[in-house]
C-alpha atoms as a printed R data frame, in Angstrom:
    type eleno elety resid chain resno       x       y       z
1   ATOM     1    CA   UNK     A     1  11.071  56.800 -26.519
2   ATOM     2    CA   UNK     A     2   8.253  54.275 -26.840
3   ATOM     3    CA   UNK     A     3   5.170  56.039 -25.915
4   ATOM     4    CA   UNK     A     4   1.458  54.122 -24.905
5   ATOM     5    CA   UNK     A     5   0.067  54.707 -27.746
6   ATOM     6    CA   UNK     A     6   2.820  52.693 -29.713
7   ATOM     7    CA   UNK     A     7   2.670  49.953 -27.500
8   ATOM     8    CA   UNK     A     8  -0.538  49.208 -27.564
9   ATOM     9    CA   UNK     A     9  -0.501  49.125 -31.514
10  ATOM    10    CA   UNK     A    10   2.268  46.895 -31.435
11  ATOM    11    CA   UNK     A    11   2.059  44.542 -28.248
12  ATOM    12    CA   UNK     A    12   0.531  42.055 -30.359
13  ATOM    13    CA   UNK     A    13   3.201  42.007 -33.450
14  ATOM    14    CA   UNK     A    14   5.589  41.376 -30.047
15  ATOM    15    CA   UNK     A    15   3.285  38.488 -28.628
16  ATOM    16    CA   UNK     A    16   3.260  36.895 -31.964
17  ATOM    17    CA   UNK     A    17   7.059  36.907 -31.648
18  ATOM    18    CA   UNK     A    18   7.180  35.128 -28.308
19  ATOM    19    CA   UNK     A    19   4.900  32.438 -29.347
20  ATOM    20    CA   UNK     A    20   6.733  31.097 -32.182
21  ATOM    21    CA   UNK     A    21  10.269  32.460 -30.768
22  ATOM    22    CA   UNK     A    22  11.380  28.545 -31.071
23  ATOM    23    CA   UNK     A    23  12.072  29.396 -34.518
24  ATOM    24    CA   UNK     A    24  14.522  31.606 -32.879
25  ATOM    25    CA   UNK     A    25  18.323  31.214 -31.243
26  ATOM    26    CA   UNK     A    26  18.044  31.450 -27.575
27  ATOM    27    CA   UNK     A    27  19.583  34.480 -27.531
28  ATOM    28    CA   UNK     A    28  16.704  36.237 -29.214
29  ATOM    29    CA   UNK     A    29  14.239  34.871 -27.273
30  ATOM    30    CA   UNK     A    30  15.423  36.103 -24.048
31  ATOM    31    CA   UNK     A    31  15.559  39.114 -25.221
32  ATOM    32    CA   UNK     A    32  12.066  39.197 -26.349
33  ATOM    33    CA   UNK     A    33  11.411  38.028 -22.733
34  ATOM    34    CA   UNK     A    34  13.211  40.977 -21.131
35  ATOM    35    CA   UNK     A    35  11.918  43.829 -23.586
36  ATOM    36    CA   UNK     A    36   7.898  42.257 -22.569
37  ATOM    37    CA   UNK     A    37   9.010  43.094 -18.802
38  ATOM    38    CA   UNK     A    38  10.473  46.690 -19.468
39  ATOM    39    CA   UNK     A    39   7.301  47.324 -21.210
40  ATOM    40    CA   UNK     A    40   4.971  45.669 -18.161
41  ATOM    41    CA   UNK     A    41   7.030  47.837 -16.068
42  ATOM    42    CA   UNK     A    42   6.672  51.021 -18.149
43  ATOM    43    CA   UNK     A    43   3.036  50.119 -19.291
44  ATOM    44    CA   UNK     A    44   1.300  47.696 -16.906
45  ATOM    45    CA   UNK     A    45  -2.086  48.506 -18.609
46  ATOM    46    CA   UNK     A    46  -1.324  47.846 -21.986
47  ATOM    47    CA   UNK     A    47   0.364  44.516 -21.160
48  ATOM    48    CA   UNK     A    48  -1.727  43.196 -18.261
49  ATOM    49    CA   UNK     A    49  -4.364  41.293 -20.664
50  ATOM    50    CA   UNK     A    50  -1.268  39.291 -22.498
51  ATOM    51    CA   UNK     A    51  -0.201  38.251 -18.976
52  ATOM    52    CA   UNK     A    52  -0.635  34.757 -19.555
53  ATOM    53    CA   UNK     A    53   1.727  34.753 -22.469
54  ATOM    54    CA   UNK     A    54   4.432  36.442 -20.562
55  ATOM    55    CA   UNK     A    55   4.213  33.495 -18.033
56  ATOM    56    CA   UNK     A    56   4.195  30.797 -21.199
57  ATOM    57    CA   UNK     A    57   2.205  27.816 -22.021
58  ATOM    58    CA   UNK     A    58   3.410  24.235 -22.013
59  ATOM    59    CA   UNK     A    59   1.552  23.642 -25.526
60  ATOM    60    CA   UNK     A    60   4.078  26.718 -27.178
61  ATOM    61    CA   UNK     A    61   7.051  25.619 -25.076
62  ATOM    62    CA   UNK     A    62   7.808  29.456 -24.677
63  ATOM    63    CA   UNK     A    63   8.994  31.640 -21.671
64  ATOM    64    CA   UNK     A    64   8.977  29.534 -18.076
65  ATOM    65    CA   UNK     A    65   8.547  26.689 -20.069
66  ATOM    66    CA   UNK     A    66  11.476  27.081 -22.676
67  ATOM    67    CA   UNK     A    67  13.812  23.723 -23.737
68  ATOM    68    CA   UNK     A    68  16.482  25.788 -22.956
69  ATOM    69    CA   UNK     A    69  17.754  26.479 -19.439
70  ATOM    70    CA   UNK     A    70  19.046  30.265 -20.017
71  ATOM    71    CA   UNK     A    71  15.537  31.740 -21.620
72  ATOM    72    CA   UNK     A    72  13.418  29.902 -18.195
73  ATOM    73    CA   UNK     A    73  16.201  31.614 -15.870
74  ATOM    74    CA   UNK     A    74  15.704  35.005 -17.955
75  ATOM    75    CA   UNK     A    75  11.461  34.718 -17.703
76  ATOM    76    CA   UNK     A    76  11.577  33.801 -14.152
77  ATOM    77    CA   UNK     A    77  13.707  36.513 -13.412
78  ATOM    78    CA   UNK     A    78  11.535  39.009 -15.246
79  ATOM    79    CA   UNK     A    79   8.329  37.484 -13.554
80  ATOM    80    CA   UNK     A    80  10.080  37.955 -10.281
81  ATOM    81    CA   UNK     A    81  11.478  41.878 -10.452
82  ATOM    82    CA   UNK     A    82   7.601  42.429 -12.001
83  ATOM    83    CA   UNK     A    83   5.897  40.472  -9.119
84  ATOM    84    CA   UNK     A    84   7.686  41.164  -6.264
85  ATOM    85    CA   UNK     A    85   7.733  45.616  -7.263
86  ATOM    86    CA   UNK     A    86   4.003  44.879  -7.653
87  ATOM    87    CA   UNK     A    87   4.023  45.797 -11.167
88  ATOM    88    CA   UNK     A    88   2.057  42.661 -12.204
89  ATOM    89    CA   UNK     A    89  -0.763  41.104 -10.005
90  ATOM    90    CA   UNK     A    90  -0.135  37.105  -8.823
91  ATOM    91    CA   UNK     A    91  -2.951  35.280 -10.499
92  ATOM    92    CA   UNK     A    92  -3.162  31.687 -10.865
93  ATOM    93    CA   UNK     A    93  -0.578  31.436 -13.777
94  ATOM    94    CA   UNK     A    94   1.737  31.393 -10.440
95  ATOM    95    CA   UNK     A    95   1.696  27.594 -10.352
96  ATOM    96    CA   UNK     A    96   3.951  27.544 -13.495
97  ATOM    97    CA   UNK     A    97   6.789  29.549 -11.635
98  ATOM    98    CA   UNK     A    98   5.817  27.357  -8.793
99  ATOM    99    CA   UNK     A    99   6.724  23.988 -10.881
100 ATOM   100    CA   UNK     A   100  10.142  25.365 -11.145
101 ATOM   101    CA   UNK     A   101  11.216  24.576  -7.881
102 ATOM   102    CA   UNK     A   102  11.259  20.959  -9.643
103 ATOM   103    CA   UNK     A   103  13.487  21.873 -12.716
104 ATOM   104    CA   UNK     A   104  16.396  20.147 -13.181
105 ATOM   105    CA   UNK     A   105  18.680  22.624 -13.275
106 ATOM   106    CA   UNK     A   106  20.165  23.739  -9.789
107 ATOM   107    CA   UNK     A   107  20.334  27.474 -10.108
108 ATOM   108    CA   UNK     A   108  16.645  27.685 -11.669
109 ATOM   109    CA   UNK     A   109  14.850  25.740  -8.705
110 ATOM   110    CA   UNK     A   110  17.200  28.011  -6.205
111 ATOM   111    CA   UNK     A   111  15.991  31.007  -8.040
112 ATOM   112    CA   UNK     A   112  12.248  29.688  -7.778
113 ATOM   113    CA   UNK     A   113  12.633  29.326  -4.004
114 ATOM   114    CA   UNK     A   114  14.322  32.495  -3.572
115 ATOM   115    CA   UNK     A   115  11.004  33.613  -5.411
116 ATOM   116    CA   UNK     A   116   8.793  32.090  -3.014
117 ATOM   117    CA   UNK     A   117  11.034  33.098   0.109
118 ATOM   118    CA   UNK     A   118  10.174  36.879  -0.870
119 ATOM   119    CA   UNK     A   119   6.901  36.574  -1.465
120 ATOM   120    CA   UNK     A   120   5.867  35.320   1.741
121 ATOM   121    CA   UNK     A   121   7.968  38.172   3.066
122 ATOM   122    CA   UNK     A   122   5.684  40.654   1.593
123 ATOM   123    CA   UNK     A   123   3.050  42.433   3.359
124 ATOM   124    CA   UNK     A   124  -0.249  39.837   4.126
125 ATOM   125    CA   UNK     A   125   1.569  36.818   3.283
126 ATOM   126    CA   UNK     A   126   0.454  36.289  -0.635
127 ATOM   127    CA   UNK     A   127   1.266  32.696  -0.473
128 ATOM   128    CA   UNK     A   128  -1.230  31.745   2.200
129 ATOM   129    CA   UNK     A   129  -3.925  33.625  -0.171
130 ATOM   130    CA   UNK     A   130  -2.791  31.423  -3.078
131 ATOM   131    CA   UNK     A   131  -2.677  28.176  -0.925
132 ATOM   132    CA   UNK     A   132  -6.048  27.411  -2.197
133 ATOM   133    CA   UNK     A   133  -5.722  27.606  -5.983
134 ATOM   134    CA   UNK     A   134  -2.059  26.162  -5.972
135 ATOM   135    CA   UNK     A   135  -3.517  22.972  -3.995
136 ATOM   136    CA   UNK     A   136  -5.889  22.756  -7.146
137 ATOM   137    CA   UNK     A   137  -4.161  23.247 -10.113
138 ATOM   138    CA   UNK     A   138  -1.198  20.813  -8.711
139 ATOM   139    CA   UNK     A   139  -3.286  18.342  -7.138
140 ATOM   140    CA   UNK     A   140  -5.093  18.203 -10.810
141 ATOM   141    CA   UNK     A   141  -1.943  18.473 -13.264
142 ATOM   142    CA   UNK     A   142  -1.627  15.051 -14.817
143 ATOM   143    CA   UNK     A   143   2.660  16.173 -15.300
144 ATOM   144    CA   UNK     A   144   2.529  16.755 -11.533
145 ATOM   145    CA   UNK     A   145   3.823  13.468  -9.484
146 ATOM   146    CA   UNK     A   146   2.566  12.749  -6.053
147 ATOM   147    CA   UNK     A   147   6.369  12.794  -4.532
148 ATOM   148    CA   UNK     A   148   6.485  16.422  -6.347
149 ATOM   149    CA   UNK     A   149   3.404  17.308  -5.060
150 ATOM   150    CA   UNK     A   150   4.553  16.447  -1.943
151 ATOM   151    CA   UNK     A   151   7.625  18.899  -2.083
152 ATOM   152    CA   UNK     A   152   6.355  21.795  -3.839
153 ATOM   153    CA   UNK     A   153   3.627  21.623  -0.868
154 ATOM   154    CA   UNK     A   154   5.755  21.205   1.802
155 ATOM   155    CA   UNK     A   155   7.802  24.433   1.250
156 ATOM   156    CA   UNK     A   156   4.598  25.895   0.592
157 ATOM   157    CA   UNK     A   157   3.015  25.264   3.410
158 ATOM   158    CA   UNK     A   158   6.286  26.342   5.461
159 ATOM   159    CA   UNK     A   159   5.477  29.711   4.775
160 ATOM   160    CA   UNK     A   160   1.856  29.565   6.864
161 ATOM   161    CA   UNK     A   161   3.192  30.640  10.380
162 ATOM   162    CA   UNK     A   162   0.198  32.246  11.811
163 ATOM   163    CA   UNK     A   163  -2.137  30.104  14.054
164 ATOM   164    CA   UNK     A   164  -5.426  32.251  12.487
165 ATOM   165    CA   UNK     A   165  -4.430  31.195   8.682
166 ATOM   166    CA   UNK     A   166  -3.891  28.101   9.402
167 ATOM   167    CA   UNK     A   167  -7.264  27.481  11.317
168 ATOM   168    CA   UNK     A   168  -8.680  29.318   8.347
169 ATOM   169    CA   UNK     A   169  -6.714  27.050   6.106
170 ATOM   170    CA   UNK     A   170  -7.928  24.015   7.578
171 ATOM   171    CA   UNK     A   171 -11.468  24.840   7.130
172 ATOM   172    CA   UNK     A   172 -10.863  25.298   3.482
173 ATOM   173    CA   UNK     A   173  -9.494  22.454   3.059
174 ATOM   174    CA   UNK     A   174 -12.074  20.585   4.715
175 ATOM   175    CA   UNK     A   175 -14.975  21.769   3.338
176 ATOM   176    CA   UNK     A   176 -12.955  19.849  -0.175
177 ATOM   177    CA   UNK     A   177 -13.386  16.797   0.588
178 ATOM   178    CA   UNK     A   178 -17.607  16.755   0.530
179 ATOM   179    CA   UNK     A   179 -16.542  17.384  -3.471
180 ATOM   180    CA   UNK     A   180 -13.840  15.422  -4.822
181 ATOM   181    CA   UNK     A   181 -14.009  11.589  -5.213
182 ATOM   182    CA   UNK     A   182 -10.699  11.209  -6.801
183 ATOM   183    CA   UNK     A   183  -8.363   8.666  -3.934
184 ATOM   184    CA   UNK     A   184  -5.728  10.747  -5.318
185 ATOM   185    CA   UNK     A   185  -6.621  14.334  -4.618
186 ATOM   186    CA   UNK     A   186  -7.999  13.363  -0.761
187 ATOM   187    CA   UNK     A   187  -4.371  12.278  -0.157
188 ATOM   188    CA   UNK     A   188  -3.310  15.407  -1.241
189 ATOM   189    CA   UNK     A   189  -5.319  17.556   0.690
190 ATOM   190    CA   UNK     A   190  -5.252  15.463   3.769
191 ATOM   191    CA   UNK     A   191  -1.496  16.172   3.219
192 ATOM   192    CA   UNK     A   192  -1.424  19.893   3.604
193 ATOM   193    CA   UNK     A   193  -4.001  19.323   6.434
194 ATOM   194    CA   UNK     A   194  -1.316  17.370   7.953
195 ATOM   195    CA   UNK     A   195   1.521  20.412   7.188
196 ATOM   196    CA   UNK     A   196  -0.039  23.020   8.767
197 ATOM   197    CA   UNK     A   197   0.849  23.600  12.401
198 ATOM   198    CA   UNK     A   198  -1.983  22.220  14.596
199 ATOM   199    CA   UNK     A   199  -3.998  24.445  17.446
200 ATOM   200    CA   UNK     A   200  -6.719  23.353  19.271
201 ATOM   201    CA   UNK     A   201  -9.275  25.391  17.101
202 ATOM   202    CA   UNK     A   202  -7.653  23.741  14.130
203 ATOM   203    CA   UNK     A   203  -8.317  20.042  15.807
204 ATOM   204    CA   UNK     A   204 -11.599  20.971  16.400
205 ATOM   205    CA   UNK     A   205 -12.448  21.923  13.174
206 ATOM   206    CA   UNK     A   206 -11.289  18.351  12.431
207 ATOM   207    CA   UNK     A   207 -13.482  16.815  14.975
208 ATOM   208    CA   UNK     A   208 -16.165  18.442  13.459
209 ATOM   209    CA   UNK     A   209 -16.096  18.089   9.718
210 ATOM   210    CA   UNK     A   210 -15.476  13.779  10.363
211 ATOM   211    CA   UNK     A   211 -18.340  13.037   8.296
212 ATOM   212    CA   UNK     A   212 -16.902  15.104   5.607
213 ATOM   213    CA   UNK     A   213 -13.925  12.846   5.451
214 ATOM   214    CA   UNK     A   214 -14.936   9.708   7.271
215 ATOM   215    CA   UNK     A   215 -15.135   7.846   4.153
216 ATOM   216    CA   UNK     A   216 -12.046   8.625   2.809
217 ATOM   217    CA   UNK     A   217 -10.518   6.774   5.711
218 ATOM   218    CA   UNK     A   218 -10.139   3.562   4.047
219 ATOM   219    CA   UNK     A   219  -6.963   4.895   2.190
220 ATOM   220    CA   UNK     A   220  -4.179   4.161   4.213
221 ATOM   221    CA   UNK     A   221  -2.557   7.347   3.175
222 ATOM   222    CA   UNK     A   222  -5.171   9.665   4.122
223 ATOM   223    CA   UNK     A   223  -5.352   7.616   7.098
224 ATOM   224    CA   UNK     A   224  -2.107   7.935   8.389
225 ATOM   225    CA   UNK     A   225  -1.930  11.915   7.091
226 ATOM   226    CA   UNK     A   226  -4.775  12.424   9.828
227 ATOM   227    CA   UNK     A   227  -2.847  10.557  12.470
228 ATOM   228    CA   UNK     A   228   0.214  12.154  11.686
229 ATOM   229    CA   UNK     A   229  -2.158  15.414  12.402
230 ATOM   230    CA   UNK     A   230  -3.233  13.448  15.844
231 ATOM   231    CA   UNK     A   231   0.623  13.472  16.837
232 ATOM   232    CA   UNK     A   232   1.907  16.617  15.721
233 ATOM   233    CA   UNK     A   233  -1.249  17.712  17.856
234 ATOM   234    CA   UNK     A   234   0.009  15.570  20.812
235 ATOM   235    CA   UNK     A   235   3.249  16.909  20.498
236 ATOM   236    CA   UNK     A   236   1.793  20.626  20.828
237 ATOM   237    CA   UNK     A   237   0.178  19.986  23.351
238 ATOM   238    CA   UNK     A   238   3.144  18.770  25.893
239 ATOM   239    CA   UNK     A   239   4.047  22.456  26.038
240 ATOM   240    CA   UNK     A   240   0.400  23.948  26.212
241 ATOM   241    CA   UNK     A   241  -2.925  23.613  27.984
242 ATOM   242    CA   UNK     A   242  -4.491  19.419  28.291
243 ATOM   243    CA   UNK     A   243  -7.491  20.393  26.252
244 ATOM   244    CA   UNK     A   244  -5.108  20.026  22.915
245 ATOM   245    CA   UNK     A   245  -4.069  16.731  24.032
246 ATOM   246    CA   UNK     A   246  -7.890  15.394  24.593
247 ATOM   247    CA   UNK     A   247  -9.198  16.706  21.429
248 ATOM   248    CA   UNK     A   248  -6.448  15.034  19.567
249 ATOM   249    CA   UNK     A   249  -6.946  11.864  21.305
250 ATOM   250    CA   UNK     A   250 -10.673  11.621  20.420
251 ATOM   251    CA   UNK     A   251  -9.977  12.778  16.838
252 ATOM   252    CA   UNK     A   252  -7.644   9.844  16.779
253 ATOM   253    CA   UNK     A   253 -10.283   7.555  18.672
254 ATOM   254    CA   UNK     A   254 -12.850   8.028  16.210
255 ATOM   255    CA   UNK     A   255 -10.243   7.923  12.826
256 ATOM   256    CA   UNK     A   256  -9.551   4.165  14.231
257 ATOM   257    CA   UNK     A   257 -12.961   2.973  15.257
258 ATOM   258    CA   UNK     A   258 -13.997   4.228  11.960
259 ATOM   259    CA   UNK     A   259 -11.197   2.155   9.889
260 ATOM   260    CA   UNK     A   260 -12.236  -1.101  11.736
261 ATOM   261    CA   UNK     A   261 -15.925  -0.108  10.406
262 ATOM   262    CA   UNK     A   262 -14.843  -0.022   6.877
263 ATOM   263    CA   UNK     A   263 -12.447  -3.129   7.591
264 ATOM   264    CA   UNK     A   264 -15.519  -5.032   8.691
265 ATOM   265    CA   UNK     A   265 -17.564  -3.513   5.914
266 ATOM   266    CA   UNK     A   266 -15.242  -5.084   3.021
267 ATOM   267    CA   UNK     A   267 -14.768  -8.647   4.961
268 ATOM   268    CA   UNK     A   268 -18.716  -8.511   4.532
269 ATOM   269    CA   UNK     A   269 -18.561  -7.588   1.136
270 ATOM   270    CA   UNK     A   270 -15.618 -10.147  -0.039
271 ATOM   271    CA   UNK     A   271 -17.917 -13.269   2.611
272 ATOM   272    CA   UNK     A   272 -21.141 -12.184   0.504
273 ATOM   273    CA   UNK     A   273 -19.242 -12.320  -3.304
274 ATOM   274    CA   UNK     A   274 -17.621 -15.567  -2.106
275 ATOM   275    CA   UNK     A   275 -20.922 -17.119  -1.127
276 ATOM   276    CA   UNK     A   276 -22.546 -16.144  -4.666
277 ATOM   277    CA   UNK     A   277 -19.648 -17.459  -6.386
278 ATOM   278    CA   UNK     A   278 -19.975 -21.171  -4.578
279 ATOM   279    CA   UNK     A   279 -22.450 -23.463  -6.770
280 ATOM   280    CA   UNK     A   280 -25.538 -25.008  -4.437
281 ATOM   281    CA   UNK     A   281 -26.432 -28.528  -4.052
282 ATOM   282    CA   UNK     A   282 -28.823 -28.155  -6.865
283 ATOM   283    CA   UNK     A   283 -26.349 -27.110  -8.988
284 ATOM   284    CA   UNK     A   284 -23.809 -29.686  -7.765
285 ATOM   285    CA   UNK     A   285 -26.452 -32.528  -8.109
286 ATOM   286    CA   UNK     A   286 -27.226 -31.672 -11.717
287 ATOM   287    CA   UNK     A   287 -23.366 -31.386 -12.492
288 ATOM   288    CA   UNK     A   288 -23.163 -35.245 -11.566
289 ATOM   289    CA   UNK     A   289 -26.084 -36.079 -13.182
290 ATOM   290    CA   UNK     A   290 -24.659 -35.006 -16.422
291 ATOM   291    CA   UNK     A   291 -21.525 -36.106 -16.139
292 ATOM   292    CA   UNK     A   292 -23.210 -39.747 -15.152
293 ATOM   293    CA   UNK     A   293 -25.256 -39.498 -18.035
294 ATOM   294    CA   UNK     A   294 -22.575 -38.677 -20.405
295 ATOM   295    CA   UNK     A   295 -20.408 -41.562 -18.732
296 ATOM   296    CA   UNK     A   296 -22.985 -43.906 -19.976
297 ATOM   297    CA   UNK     A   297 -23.644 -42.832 -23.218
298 ATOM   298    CA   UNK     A   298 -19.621 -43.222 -23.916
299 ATOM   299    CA   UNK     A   299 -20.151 -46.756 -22.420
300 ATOM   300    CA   UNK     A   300 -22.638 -47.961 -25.319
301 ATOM   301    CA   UNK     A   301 -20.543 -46.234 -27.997
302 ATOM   302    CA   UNK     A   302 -22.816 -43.557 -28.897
303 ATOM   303    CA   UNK     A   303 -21.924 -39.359 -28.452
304 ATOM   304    CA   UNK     A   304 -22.941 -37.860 -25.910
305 ATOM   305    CA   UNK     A   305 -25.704 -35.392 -25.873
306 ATOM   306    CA   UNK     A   306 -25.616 -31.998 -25.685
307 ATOM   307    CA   UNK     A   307 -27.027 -30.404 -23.394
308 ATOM   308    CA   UNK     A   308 -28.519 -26.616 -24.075
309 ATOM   309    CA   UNK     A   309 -28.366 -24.071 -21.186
310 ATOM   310    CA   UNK     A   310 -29.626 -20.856 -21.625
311 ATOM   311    CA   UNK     A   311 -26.725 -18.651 -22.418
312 ATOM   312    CA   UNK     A   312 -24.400 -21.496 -23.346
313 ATOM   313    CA   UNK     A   313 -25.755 -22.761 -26.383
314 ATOM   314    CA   UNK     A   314 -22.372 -23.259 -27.648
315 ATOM   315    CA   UNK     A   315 -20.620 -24.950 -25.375
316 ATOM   316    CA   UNK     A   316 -19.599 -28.588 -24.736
317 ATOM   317    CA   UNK     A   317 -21.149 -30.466 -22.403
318 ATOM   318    CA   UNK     A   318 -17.816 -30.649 -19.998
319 ATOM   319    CA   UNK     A   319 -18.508 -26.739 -20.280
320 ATOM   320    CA   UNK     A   320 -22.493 -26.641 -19.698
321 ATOM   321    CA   UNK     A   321 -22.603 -26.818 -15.977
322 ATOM   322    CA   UNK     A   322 -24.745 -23.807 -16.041
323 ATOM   323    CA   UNK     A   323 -27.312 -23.459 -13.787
324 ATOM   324    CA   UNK     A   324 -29.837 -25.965 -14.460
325 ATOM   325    CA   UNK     A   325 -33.534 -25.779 -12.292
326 ATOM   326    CA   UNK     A   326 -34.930 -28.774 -10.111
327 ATOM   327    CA   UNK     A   327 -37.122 -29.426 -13.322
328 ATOM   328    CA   UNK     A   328 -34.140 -30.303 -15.340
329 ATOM   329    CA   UNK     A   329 -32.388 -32.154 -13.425
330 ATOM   330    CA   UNK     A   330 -35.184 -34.376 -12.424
331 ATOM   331    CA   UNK     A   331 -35.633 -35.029 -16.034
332 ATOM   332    CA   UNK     A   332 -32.344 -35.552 -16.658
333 ATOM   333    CA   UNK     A   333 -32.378 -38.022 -13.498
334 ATOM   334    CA   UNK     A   334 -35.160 -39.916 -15.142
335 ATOM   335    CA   UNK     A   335 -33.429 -40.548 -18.400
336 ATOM   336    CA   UNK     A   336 -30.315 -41.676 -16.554
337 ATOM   337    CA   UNK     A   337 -32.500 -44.271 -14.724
338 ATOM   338    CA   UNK     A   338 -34.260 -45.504 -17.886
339 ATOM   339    CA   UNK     A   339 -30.730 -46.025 -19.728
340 ATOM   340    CA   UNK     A   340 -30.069 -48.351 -16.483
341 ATOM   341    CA   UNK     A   341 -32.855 -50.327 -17.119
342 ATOM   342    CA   UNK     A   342 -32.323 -50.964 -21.154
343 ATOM   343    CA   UNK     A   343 -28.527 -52.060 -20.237
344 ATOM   344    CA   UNK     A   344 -30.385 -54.311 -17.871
345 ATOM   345    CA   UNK     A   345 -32.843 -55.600 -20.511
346 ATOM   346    CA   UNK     A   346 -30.102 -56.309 -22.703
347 ATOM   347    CA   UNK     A   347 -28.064 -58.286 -20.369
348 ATOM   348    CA   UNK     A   348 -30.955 -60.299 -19.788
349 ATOM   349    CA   UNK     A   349 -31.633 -60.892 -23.579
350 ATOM   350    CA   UNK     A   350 -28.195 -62.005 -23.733
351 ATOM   351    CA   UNK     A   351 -28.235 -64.739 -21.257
352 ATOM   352    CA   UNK     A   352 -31.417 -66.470 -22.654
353 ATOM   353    CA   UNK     A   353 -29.806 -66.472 -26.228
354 ATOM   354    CA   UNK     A   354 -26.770 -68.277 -24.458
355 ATOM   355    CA   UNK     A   355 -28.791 -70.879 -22.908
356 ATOM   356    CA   UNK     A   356 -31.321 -71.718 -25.882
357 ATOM   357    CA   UNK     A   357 -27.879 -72.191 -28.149
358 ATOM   358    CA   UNK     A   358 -26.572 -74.289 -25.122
359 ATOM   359    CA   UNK     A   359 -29.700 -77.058 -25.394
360 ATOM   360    CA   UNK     A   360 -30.042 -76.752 -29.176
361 ATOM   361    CA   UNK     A   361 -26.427 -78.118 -29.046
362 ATOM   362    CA   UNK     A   362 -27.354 -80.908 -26.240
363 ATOM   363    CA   UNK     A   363 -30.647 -81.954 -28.728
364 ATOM   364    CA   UNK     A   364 -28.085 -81.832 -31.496
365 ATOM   365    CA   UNK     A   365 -25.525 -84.262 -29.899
């Protein structure tokens, strides 16, 4: 027989096994699997530190998170006769066997919520103790969907029957949002506020944490999670005492006066980036001014000049309608009216040389 002693000395020559079992057949590596849980049951101890291993990691693709269907059946069975016989403590490795009530294969995600139907059986309701730290590790796991979220969470949550824990609940949650800033993760949790069965303590709690949450309200998911809260606290309240019904109704009140505060808030915002983005007359004036000017200077065969704007050195003209100062643009307006005035002067000159040729020809004849 194995004695403690033995074990000890050779748990890790074992562990080494079960990491790199994918070099092995299947076959082997379930039984690795089982002989670790005969020796957690025999030793619990000895094998308690190498508890993570048991439950596998993603990285070594080993136990719970085995390729192949038959070894994750095997570990989650092991996990589950060690678990539920309290021969190994639930710790927060318990979100991996929770993620299996999303594996593809049938009989593995029945097994998995088998798993959690016992659990919540057992004396002080372990899954409302690990509501917490499951809501954290899922709500954070970049492999974890939102729609899976959503389902693992809802049978979850299921399991919370008790008025008390869920007040309690709801006060944890709460006090969650004050720090996260992640849109993502303030869905989530205003989801399982939503799941749990609403009191009037519970509503309250609500009512009172608003600024918590208030500015999460913009997100029309966490929105409509709290007014899916309002109704399910309406509906509650048909079969007990009014006082359920107002509280809900003012928690809903204030969740709606403070979305058309944020509403109003943005249509600010977008009014005041729209008015900065619209060029003012300045701006406009001096635009024509050098388009004028460049008009002109096309007219009398020469290129037009380019015009320097800080910032925009190399850019064409078309392209320079920086922002130009009053300065500049009268300047530029001045040169504009003196290139009037030498198109004038050369008109002028033309005529006279027309009419001196004119009488020179009249003397001549």
């Amino acid at each position: 027989a194995v004695n403690g002693p033995f074990c000890e000395k050779n748990l890790r020559l074992l562990f080494t096994l079960l990491r790199n079992a994918h070099a092995w057949e299947p076959t082997v590596r379930s039984n690795i699997i089982i002989a670790v849980g005969d020796l957690a049951f025999r030793f619990p101890n000895a094998v308690e530190p190498w508890t993570e291993h048991i439950y596998g990691t993603r990285a070594s693709r080993t136990s719970l998170h085995d390729p192949c269907a038959e070894v994750r059946r095997d570990a989650l069975l092991v996990l589950t006769h060690l678990i539920l016989n309290d021969m190994m403590k639930v710790k927060g490795y318990i979100s991996e066997m929770v993620l299996l009530l999303e594996d593809p294969e049938l009989p593995i995600s029945n097994l998995a919520r088998l798993f959690v139907h016992e659990l919540a059986r057992k004396p002080g309701n372990p899954v409302y103790n690990l509501l917490p730290d499951l809501l954290s590790r899922l709500s954070t796991d970049a492999e974890v969907t939102p729609a899976m979220f959503r389902r693992i969470m809802t049978l979850l949550l299921s399991k919370v029957d008790k008025d008390k824990q869920a007040e309690s609940l709801t006060d944890r949650l709460l006090s969650r949002f004050s720090g996260v800033d992640v849109p993502q993760q303030w869905r989530d949790i205003a989801f399982c506020l939503a799941n749990l069965p609403m009191s009037e303590k519970s509503l309250r709690k609500m009512q009172e944490a608003f600024k918590s949450f208030k500015h999460t309200l913009h997100d029309d998911e966490v929105a409509e999670s709290f007014m899916a809260a309002c109704a399910k606290g309406k509906k509650v309240a048909k079969g007990e005492s009014k006082a359920v019904r107002d509280v809900a109704e003012a928690l809903e009140k204030l969740i709606k006066e403070q979305r058309m505060e944020l509403e109003e808030e943005l249509e600010e915002e977008g009014m005041q980036a729209s008015e900065e983005a619209t060029p003012t007359g300045d701006e406009e004036e001096t635009t024509e001014t050098l388009e004028e000017q460049e008009e002109g200077q096309l007219e009398e065969g020469r290129e037009p000049a380019r015009v320097t704007v800080e910032g925009s050195e190399n850019q064409a003209p078309s392209t320079a309608k920086a922002r130009v100062g009053p300065a500049a643009a009268k300047q530029t307006s001045d040169a504009h009216e003196k290139t009037k005035d030498s198109k004038a002067a050369n008109s002028r000159g033309k005529k006279r040389a027309s009419t001196l040729s004119r009488r020179v020809l009249q003397e001549g004849n």
